[in-house]
C-alpha positions as CSV (number, residue, x, y, z in Angstrom):
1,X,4.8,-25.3,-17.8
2,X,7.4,-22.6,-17.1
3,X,11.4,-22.6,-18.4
4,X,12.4,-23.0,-14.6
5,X,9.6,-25.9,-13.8
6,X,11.4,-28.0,-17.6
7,X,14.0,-27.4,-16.1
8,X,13.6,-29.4,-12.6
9,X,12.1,-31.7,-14.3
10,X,14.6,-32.7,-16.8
11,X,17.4,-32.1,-14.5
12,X,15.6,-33.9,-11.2
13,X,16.6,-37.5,-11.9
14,X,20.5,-36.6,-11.7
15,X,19.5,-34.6,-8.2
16,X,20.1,-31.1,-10.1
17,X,17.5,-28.7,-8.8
18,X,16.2,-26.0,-10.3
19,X,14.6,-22.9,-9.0
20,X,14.2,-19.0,-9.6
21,X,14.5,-16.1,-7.3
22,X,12.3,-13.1,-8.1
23,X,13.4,-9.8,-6.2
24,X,11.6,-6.8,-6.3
25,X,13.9,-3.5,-6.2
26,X,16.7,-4.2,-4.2
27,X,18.8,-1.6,-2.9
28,X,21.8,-1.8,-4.6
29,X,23.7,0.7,-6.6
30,X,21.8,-0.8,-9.2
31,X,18.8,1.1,-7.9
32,X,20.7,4.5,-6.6
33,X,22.3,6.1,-9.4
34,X,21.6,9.6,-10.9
35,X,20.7,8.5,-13.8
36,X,17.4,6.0,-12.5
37,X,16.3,9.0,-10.1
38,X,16.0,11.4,-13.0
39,X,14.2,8.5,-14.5
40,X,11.5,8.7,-11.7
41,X,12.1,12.5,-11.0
42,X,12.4,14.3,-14.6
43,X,11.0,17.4,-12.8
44,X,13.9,18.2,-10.5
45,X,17.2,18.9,-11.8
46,X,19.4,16.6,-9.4
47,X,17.2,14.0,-7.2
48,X,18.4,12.6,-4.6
49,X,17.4,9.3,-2.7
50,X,14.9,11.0,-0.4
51,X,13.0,12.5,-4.3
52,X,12.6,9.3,-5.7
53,X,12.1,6.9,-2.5
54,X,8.1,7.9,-2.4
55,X,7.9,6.6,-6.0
56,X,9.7,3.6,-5.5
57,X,7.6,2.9,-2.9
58,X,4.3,2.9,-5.3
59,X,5.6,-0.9,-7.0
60,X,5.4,-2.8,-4.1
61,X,2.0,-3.7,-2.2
62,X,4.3,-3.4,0.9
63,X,4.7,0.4,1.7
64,X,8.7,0.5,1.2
65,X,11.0,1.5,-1.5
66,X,12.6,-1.3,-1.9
67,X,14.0,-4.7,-0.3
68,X,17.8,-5.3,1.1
69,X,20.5,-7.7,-0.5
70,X,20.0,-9.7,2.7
71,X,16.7,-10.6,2.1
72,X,17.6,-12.1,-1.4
73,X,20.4,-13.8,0.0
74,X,18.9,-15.6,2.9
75,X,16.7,-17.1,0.1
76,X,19.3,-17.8,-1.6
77,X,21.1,-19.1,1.4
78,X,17.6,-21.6,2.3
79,X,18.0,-22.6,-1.4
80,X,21.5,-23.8,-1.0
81,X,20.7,-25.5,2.4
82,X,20.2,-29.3,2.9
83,X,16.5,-28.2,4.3
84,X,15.8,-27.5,0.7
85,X,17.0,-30.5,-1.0
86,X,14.0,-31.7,-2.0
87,X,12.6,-28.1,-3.3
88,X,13.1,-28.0,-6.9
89,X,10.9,-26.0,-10.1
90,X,9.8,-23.3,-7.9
91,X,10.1,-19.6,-8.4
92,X,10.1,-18.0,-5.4
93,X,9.5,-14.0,-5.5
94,X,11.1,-11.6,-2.5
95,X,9.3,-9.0,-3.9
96,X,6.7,-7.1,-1.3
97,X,4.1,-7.9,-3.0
98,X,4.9,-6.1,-6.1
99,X,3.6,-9.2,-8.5
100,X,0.6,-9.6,-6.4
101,X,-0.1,-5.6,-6.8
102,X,1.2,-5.6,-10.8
103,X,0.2,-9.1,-11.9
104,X,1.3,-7.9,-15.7
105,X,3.5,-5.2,-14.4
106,X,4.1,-1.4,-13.4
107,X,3.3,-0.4,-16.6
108,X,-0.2,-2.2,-17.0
């Protein structure tokens, strides 16, 4: 049983719910920075977004580089919602795929 899923399930008989979002790339300043495009593009001297975008595209069984704050938050916003009031322990991933594609990770 996952952290998330003890979680609900302590926390479920005072009507706390409990649930994880699991986002993929998102494109944030988090994401474009010089520093993580000479991460993916050692060989060029300064990368731009257009260098490293191909790459960023290769972690997601999607074919894009990465998803947009507004698809995290209207999760989030669903989540928060009185239709979801009942939806507890999940872990929810807004990811393109990227788990399905990497089931241990990028790396594996």
């Amino acid at each position: 049983m996952s952290s998330v899923e003890q979680m609900a399930l302590h926390l479920a008989p005072r009507f706390i719910r409990v649930d994880a979002v699991h986002p993929a790339n998102v494109n944030t300043h988090l994401l474009h920075n010089d520093g993580l495009y000479g991460m993916f593009r050692p060989d060029l001297e300064n990368p731009t977004r257009e260098d490293v975008e191909p790459a960023f595209t290769t972690f997601q069984a999607m074919p894009i580089p990465y998803v947009e704050p507004v698809d995290i938050s209207n999760l989030v916003l669903f989540l928060a919602s009185d239709e979801a009031r009942y939806v507890t322990g999940q872990q929810i991933r807004v990811d393109a795929g990227s788990l399905l594609k990497y089931p241990q990770g990028p790396g594996s």
